[in-house]
C-alpha positions, 0 to 999 in steps of 0.5 A: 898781584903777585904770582905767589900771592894770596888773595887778602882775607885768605889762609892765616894771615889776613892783612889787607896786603897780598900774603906771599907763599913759597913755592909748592910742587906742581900738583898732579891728577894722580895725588887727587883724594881717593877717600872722597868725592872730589871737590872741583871750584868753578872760575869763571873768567867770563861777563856773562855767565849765569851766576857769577858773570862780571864779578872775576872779568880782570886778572886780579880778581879772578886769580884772588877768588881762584886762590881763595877757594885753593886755600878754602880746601878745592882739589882743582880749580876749573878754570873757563873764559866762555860762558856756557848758559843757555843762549851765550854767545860764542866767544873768539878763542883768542878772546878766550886765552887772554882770559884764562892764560894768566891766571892759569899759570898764577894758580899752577904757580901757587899749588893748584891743580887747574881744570881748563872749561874749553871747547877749543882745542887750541885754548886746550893746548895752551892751557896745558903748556901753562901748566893745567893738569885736566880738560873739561868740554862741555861739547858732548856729542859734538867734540872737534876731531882736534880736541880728540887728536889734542888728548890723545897726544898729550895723555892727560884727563878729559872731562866728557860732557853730554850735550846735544848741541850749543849753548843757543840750541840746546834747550831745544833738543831734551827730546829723549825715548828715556833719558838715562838710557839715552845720555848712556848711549850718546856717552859711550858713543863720543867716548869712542871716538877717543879711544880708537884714537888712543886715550885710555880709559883711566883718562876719561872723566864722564859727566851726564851733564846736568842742566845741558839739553835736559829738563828739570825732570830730566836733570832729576831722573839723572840724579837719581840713576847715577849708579848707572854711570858707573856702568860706563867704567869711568870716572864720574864728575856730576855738576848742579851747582847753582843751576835752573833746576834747582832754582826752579825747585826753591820757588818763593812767591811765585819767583825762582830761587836767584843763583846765589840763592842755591847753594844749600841746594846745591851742598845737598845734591853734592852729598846725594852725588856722592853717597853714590860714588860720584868721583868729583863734584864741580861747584861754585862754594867750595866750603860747603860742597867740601863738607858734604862730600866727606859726610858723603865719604863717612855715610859710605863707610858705615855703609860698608861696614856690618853694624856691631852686634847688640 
């Protein structure tokens, strides 16, 4: 495909033929909306992940699908070539970069603003000599010393994460005294480690990591103490997109709502997430999860302003 290309089926033309566009200017973390919640598309160049593994495994496809939610209204496109579902398997970061590379530099290329999903710093660095504007790592309490010295040198967003462990350990330790008191804490705990090394507040993204070392009940709990995060002083990136929690919530029959299955779901959580204040959210339906944040945004407003006298 064409570095310029747009998926077929996408923006006004829809001609089974790739629609070339001209080029745009390199988007920037700083142009992102500051009226909404911001809506960040997943892109998993993964086999294996829980939702969508397989179906954006070929450049090709996964640049046609990253364009598709661009066009479709995504604020950043977040990119992964490691799968993070419960029991993954560790992929080589080479693996990992001959995954994502090229389809980061077709994005940026294209207009986007792309987030890299990596726990390597080396993957991390890559990725923004290809032009990503953001780091997501979903590493929480265990980030290497190498990402911490990598944001600290190049001053860009970071995406901390709150997990407790890997993607094979980490539905073993959701034992918490209190879990938001607990996911607070473990937060400003790593968040620590970066600013003695240097990063700025304003560069820090906290997400309490939903789906990550927690229970469902846990998940909820967060949910709904996210104005507690705000305690923090940072931005807020919550993501729930298709995961088991609310799978587990949609039961029919005795049988938990498949993945693809949630989406409505999901939109919900999106609205609930940024009535709250969230800064973004991280999704797998871009559309959807788009118009509730501005319903979100609109709620806020009238909440903001007195109601007119009878």
């Amino acid at each position: 495909m064409d570095s310029l290309a747009a998926a077929p089926g996408t923006g006004p033309a829809t001609s089974p033929l790739p629609v070339l566009r001209g080029p745009r200017k390199l988007a920037r973390f700083a142009d992102l909306p500051t009226d909404r919640t911001v809506v960040m598309g997943i892109l998993n160049c993964t086999p294996d992940s829980f939702s969508d593994g397989g179906e954006y495994t070929s450049v090709d496809t996964a640049i046609a699908h990253g364009l598709r939610m661009y066009y479709g209204g995504a604020d950043i496109i977040d990119v992964g070539g490691e799968s993070t579902r419960p029991g993954a398997e560790d992929v080589d970061e080479a693996e990992e970069q001959k995954r994502i590379l090229p389809v980061i530099e077709t994005l940026v290329k294209a207009g986007a603003l792309v987030s890299v999903d990596t726990r390597h710093a080396s993957t991390a660095a890559l990725a923004l000599d290809a032009g990503a504007g953001l780091i997501n790592d979903v590493s929480g309490m265990h980030v290497h010393a190498d990402m911490v010295a990598l944001i600290a040198e190049r001053q860009v967003p970071y995406v901390l994460m709150h997990s407790r462990g890997n993607s094979r350990a980490m539905d073993s330790l959701t034992a918490y005294g209190e879990v938001v008191e607990d996911v607070l804490a473990e937060l400003r705990e790593v968040r620590e480690r970066f600013y003695a090394a240097g990063v700025g507040p304003e560069q820090i993204i906290v997400d309490p990591g939903i789906g990550f070392s927690k229970t469902a009940e846990q998940n909820w709990d967060l949910l709904a103490n996210l104005d507690r995060l705000h305690e923090l002083g940072n931005r807020i990136l919550v993501g729930t997109s298709r995961k088991r929690f609310l799978g587990s919530l949609l039961t029919s029959a005795g049988k938990a709502a498949a993945p693809k299955e949630r989406d409505n779901a999901t939109s919900a959580t999106t609205a609930l997430a940024a009535v709250q204040g969230v800064w973004g959210v991280r999704v797998h339906d871009v559309s959807a999860s788009l118009d509730a944040a501005k319903v979100a945004a609109r709620q806020r407003a009238a909440m903001r302003t007195p109601a007119a006298s009878q």
